[in-house]
C-alpha positions in Angstrom: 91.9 108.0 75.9 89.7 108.8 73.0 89.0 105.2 71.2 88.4 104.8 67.4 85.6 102.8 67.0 85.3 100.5 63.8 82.1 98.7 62.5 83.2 96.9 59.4 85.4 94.0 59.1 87.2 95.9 55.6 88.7 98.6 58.0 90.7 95.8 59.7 92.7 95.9 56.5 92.6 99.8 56.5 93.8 99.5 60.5 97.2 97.0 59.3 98.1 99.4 56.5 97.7 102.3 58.8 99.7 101.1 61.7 102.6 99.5 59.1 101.6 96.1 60.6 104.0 93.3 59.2 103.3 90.6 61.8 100.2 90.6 63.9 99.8 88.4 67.6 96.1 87.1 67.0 94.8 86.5 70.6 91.9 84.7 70.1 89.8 82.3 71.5 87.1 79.5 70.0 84.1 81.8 68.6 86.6 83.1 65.7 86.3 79.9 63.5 82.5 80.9 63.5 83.6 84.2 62.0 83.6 83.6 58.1 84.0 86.8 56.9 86.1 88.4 59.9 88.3 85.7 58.9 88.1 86.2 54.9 89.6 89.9 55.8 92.2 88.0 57.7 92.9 86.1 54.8 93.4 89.1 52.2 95.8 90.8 54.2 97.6 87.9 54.6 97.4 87.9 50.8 98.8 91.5 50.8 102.4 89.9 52.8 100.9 90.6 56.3 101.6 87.5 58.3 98.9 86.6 60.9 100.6 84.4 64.2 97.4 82.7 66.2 97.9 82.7 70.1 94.9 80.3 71.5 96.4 78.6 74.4 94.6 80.2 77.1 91.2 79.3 78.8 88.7 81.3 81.0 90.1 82.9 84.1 93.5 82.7 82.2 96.5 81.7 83.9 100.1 83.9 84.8 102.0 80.6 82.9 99.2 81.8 79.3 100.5 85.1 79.2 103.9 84.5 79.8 103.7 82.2 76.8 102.2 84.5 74.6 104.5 87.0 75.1 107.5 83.9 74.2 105.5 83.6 70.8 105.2 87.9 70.4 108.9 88.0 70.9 109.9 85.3 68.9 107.9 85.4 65.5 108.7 89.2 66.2 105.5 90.6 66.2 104.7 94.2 65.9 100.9 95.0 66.7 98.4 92.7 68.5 94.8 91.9 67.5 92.3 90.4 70.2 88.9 88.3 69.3 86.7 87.3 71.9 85.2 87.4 75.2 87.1 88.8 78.3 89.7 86.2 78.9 90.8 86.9 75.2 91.0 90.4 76.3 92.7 90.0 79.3 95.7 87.9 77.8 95.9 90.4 74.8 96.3 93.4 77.5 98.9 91.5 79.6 100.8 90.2 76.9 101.1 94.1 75.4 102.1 95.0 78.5 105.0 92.6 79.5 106.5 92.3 75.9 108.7 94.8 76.3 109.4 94.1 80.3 113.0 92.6 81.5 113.4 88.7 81.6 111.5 85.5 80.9 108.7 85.8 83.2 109.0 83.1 85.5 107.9 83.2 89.2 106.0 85.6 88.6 108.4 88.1 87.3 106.3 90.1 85.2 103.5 90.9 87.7 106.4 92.3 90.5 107.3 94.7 87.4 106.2 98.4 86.6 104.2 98.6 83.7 105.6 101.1 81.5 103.2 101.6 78.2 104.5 101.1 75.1 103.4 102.4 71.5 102.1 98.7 70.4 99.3 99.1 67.8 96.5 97.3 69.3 93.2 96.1 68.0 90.2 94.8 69.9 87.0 92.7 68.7 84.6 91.7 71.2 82.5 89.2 70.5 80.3 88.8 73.5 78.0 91.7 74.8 78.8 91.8 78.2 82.4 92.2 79.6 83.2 96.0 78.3 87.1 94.7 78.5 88.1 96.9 75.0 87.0 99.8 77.2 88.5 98.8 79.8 91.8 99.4 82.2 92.2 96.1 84.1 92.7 92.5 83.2 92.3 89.4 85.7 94.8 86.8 85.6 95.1 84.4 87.9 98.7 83.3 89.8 99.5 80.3 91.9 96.0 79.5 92.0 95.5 83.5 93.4 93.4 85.8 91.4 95.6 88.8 89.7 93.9 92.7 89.2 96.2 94.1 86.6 95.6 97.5 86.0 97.3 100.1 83.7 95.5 102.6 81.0 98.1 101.4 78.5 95.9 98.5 78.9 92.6 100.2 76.4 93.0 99.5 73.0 93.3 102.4 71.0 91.2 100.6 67.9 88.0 98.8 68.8 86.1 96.8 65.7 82.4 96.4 66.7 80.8 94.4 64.1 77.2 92.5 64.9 77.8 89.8 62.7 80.3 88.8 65.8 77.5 87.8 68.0 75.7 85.4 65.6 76.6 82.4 66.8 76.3 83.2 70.6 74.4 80.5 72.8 71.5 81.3 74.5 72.8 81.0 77.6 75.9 83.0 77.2 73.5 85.9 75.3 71.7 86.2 78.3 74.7 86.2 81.1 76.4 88.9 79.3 73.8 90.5 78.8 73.1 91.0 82.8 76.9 91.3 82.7 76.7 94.9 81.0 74.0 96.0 83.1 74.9 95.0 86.4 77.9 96.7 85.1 76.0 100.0 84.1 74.0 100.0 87.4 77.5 99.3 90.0 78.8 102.1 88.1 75.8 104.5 88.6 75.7 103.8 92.4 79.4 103.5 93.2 80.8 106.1 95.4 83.7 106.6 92.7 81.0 107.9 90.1 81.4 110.9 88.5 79.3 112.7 86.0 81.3 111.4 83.2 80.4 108.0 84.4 77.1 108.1 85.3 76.2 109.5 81.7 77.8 106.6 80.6 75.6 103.9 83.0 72.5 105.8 82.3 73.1 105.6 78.4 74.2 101.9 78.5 71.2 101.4 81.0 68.4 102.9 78.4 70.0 101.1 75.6 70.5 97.8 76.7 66.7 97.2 77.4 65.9 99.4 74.1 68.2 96.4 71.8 67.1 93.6 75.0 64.1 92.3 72.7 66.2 92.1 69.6 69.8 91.3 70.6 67.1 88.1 72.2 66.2 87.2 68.8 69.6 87.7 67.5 68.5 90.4 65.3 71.3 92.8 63.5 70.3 96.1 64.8 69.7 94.1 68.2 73.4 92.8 68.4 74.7 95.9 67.0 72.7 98.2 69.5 73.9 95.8 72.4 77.9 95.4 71.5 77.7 99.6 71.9 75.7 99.5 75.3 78.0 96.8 76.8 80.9 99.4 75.4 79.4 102.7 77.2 79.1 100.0 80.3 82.7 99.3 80.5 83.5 103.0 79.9 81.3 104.0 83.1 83.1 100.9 85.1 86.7 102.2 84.0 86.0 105.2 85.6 84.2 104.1 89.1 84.9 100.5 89.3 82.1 97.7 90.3 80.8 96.9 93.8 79.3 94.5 95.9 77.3 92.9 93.2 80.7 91.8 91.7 82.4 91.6 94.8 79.8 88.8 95.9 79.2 87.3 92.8 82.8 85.7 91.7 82.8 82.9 94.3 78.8 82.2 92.6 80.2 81.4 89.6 83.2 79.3 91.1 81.2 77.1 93.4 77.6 76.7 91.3 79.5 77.2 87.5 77.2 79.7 86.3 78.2 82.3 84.0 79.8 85.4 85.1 77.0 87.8 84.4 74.7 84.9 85.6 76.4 85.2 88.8 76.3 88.8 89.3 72.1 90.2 88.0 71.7 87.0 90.8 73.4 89.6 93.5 72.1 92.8 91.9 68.8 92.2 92.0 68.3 91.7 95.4 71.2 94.7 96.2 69.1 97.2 94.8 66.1 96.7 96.9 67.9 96.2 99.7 69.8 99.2 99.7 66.6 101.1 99.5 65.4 99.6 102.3 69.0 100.7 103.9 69.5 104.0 102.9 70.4 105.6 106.3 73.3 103.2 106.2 75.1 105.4 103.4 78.5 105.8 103.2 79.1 107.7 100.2 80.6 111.0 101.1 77.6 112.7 98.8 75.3 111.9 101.2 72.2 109.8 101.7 70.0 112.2 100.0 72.3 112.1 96.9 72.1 108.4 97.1 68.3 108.5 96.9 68.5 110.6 94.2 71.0 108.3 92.5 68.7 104.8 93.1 65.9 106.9 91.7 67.7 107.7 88.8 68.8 104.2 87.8 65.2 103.1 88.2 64.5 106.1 85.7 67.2 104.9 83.3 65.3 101.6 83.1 61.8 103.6 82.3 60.2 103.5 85.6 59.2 106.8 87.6 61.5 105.8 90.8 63.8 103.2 92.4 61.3 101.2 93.9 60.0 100.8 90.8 63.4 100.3 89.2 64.1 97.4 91.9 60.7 95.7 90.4 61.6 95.8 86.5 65.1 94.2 87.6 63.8 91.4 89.6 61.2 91.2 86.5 64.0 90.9 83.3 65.7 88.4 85.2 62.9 86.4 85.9 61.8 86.8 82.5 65.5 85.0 81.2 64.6 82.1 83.3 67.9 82.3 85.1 67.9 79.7 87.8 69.1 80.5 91.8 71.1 77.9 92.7 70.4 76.0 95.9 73.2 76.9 98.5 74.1 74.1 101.4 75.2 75.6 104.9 78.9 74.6 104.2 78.9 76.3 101.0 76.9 79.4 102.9 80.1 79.5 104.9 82.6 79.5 102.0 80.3 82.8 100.6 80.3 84.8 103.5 84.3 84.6 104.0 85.3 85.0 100.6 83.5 88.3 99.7 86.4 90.5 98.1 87.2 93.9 100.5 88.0 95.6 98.3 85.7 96.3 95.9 82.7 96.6 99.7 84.9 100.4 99.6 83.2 100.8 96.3 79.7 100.5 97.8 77.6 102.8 99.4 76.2 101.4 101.7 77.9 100.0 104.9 78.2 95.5 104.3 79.1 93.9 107.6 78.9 90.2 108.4 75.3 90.5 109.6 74.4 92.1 105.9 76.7 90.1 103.7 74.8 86.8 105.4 71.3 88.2 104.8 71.6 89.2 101.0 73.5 85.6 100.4 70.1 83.8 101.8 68.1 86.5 99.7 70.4 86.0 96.9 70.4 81.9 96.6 68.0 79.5 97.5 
């Protein structure tokens, strides 16, 4: 689906009039009372009869029980279109709750997730105000159910409107500037080596690769062309990973962040960096169907993307950005070495191409942490 992509908070009011919004769901979480003038727009089409309903009760790693209210306040208040502000939980609410408010029942016990998804014609907007996630390009959400992680996935799920505006990244922490940073490229870099690539996506994860350390220095120093230049390249990131999925980086990196409480993105340049080498030292090990002389073409090209003349020189400049953020490695103990190795998600190890047994999954955790 071809997205229209918006840069200016004024063609938010353009977007309502267009879509004959009357009563807009808000999904939104904290950064939007940062947003001055996202919010001023807000408040003239308000001003023009539009009525805005805010939908906040959600937190990271949003819960079955959020969505299920949200689509209780879309129904009620009878909304018509759906706006979503924020980082990837945001997202991932504002996806679900399009995608259950027209299913059968209440939603309780899980009703909506044993459901087909069918799409409906919703007008739905997306602002993302971290760099990092890709979710407005995206076909999946995450929920979580019972306690047990959810993969939602439907293409009815990508917004057909996505507002990219720099000012939206202003008031980003350090900390969070710099995890979703690694988010996008670890993103742009499972995408280039996963065996699901094609050549649609790989254009995508070399693009996002050469322009998120072109807008790296800037989007540092919070710089408008920097923040502008790094909202696209997390963009062209989640495009490549809608198409071929993440791998072993993410599939290792989600019980990091759980157990340690780093940031996502943290989490997962922690695993990447110390996947890439290591998959050039295992190269005969390939299972992507291409072949393992594709695949050495493929790791070359990545470490191209990033300005170097080969993958082993590619594998270098990544250890070298993340030591340059002053990321810390957490310090692992043998119990929580344990928890790691069982918990590694099997599905998204098909994605990879190279062969991960115990043996391997054990050796890159004691590379990964400390």
């Amino acid at each position: 689906m071809e997205q229209n992509i918006l840069t200016d908070y004024i063609e938010i009011n353009d977007w309502l009039e267009e879509n004959s919004c009357q009563k807009v769901l808000l999904v939104c979480d904290d950064s939007i009372k940062y947003m001055e003038s996202f919010n001023h727009h807000l408040k003239k089409a308000e001003n023009t009869g539009v009525k805005i309903i805010s939908f906040t009760d959600f937190q990271p790693n949003p819960q079955y029980e959020h969505v299920v209210n949200g689509v209780g306040l879309f129904r009620r208040e009878r909304c018509d279109s759906i706006i979503a502000v924020g980082g990837g939980s945001a997202m991932d609410v504002a996806k679900c709750i399009k995608a259950y408010a027209n299913m059968r029942g209440s939603g309780d016990d899980g009703e909506y997730l044993k459901q087909e998804i069918t799409p409906n014609d919703i007008p739905f907007l997306a602002m993302p105000t971290t760099a990092g996630t890709g979710s407005e390009a995206t076909r999946y959400a995450v929920i979580y159910f019972e306690g047990k992680k959810q993969s939602v996935t439907s293409e009815s799920f990508i917004p057909q409107t996505v507002l990219m505006n720099p000012d939206s990244l202003k008031t980003l922490p350090m900390y969070q500037r710099k995890s979703t940073m690694m988010d996008a490229l670890c993103h742009a870099i499972e995408s280039f080596w996963s065996v699901n690539s094609t050549e649609e996506s790989r254009k995508y994860s070399r693009d996002a690769i050469k322009n998120i350390l072109a807008h790296m220095d800037g989007y540092l120093h919070n710089t408008e062309k920097g923040n502008a230049g790094m909202l696209m390249a997390a963009h062209m990131a989640g495009k490549a990973i809608n198409i071929s999925q993440t791998t072993a980086g993410h599939a290792m990196c989600y019980k990091i962040t759980s157990m340690f409480g780093c940031a996502h993105g943290h989490a997962a340049i922690l695993c990447d960096r110390i996947l890439y080498p290591w998959m050039i030292e295992n190269i005969e090990k390939c299972i992507d169907p291409r072949g393992h002389e594709y695949l050495t073409r493929t790791l070359d090209e990545i470490g191209q993307a990033m300005g170097c003349v080969n993958a082993e020189e590619g594998a270098k400049k990544l250890q070298q950005i993340f030591l340059s953020l002053g990321l810390e490695v957490p310090e692992m103990s043998d119990e929580q070495f344990c928890e790691l190795t069982v918990f590694v998600n099997p599905e998204r190890l098909k994605n990879h191409p190279i062969v991960l047994n115990d043996i391997a999954i054990k050796e890159l955790y004691h590379r990964i942490l400390r």
